[in-house]
N, C-alpha and C positions, 0 to 999 in steps of 0.2 A: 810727162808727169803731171798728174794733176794737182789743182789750188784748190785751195779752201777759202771758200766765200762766207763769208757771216753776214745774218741779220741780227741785228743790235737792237738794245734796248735803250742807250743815253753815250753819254757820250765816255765817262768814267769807263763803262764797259770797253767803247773802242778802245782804250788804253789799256787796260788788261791784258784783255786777248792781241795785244801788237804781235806776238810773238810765237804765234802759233793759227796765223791766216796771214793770206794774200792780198783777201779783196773785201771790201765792207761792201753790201748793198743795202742802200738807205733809200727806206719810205718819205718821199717827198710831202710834205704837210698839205693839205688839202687838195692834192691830188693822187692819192694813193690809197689803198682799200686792203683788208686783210689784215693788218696789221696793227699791233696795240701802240706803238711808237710809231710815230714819224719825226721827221727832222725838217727845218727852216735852213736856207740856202746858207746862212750864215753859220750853223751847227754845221753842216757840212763843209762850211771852207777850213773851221777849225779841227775836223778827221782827216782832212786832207794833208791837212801838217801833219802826220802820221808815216805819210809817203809809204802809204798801202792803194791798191788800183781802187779804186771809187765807180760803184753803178749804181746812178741814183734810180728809184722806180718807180713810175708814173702810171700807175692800170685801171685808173678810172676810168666810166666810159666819157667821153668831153662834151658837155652841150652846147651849142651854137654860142649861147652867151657866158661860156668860158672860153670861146677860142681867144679872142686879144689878148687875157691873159695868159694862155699857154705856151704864145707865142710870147711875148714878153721874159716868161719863166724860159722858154729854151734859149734866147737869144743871152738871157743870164750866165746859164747853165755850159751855154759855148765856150764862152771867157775864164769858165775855170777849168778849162782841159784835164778833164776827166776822163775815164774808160769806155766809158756808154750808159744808158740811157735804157732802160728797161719799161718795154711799150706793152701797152692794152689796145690800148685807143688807135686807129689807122691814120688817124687825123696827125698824128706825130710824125710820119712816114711822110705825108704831103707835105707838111711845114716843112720836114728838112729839107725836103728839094724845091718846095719854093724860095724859102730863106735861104738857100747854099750851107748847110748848116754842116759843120764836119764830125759832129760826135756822132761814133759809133751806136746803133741802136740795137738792145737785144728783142728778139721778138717772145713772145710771154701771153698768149690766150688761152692760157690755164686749159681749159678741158678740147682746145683744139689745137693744142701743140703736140699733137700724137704720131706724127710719120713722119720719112723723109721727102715725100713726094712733096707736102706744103715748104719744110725747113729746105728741099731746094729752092722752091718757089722764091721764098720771102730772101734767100742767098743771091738770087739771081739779080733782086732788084736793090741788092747792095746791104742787104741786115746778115751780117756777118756770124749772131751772133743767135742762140734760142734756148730759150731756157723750159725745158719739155716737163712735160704734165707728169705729176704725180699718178694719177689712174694706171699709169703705163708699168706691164711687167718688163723686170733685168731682160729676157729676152728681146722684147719689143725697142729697150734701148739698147743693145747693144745693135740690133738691125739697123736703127737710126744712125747710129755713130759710122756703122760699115759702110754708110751708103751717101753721105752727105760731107761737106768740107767746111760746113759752120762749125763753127765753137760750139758745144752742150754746155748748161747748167744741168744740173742733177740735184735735187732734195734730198737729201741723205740723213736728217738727223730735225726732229721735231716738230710740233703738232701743224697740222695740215687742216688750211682752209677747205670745210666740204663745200658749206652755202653762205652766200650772199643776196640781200635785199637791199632797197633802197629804201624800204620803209623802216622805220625805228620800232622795229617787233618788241622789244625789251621794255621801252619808255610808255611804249601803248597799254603793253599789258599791265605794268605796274599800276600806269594811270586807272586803268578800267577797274581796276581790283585793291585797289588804296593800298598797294604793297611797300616796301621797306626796301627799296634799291640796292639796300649792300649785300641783302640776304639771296640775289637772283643773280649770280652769273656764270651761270649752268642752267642744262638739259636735263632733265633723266628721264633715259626711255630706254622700256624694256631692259632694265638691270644693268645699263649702260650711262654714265655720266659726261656729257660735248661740253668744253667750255665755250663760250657766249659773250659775246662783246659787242655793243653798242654805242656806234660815233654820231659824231654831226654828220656822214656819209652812209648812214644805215649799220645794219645788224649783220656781224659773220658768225657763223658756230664753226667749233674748230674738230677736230677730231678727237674719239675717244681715247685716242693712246698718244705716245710722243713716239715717232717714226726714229727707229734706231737701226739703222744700214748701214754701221759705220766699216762692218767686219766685212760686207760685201768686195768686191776685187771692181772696182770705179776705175780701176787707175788710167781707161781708155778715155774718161769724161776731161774736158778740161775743166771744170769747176761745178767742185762737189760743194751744194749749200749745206750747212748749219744754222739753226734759225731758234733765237732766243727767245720769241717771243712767249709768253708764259712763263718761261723758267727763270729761276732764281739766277740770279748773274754768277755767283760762285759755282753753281753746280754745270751753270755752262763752261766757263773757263775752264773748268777739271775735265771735262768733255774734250773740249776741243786740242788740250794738255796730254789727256791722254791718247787720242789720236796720231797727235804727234809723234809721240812714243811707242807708238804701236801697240797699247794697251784697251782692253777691253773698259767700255764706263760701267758704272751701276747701273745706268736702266736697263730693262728690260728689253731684250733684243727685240724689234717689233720692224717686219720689212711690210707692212700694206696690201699693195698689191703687188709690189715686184716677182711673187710668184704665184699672184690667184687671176686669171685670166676673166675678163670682167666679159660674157656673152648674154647678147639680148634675143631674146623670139618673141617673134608674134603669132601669136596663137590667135 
């Protein structure tokens, strides 16, 4: 049977939703990307008194002069026996086996977490766990699931990172064009509106719709994400409330790509 994983917005939220999720995955504070919240180790020990499974998520890529502290952060991170550890960066794969380090890792490179031939790969050498790319249609993941002995994450409910920079696309252009900050945090292009967020770690835009899969038949995934970010904290709780129940939400059914098969040519 599958769990339900959430991404949160604070910690109030975690409290809420106790009662209808399994597992919180938290953006780790200046080391995680994509996300409007993160959390400080110490916010996390206090979800953890929750006694819901905990995957904290690290997907930056790591520079040479952050490794001592990354190392530092997991040898933390050890001590509070947690679920796993949700990886970008490779460099967290070597640390754990140089440090001996026992927390489970899920593997997570967004646009290359697409087949089972890598999620056995990355099984082999002991990542138990993968959390597979949104690009991928229902078909492509269920082939994944048939064919591998890793744990799946699955995104099933809410807006989706397309792109990320490391430069501050937002703060520049404001700058250059003496703009009014509150008034920019959207795209629009071509009759379409991306929201747009700007950290001390660069600019993500997210996608035009909020991904609602919730009616899809998952139940072969072991953990189906919901992910808060953007939305109003009540209307996610009703979300995840009514899941439970096996009730349809208000938004708008919206499955991505789970059934438009993404083919590239060169011409």
């Amino acid at each position: 049977m599958s769990k339900v994983a959430a991404i949160i917005n604070n910690i109030d939220e975690a409290k809420n939703i106790q009662n209808y999720i399994n597992a919180y995955l938290l953006p780790l504070k200046d080391l995680s990307i994509n996300y409007i919240h993160t959390f400080s180790l110490e916010e996390i020990i206090e979800i953890k008194k929750l006694n819901k499974e905990i995957f904290i998520i690290i997907n930056k890529n790591i520079h040479n002069d952050e490794l001592d502290n990354l190392e530092k952060t997991l040898k933390a991170i050890e001590k509070l026996n947690i679920n796993g550890i949700i990886f970008y960066d490779i460099a967290l794969v070597n640390l754990k086996q140089k440090l001996n380090l026992k927390t489970p890792l899920v593997w997570n490179q967004e646009h290359l977490t697409t087949n089972y031939g890598t999620v056995n790969y990355w099984y082999n050498k002991g990542i138990e766990y993968a959390y597979l790319s949104s690009e991928l249609t229902k078909r492509e993941i269920d082939e994944i699931k048939n064919n591998t002995k890793a744990k799946l994450f699955v995104n099933i409910f809410g807006y989706i990172p397309m792109f990320t920079s490391r430069r501050h696309l937002v703060k520049n252009y404001l700058e250059t064009f003496n703009l009014d900050s509150k008034q920019n945090n959207t795209i629009k292009k071509e009759g379409k509106t991306y929201p747009i967020n700007d950290t001390n770690l660069g600019t993500t835009v997210y996608s035009d719709y909020i991904l609602n899969a919730v009616n899809l038949d998952f139940s072969n995934i072991d953990y189906l994400v919901f992910n808060s970010n953007l939305i109003d904290n009540k209307d996610f709780e009703e979300v995840l409330k009514d899941f439970k129940e096996n009730k349809e939400n208000k938004f708008l059914k919206e499955t991505g790509f789970l059934y438009k098969e993404t083919i590239y040519k060169v011409k």
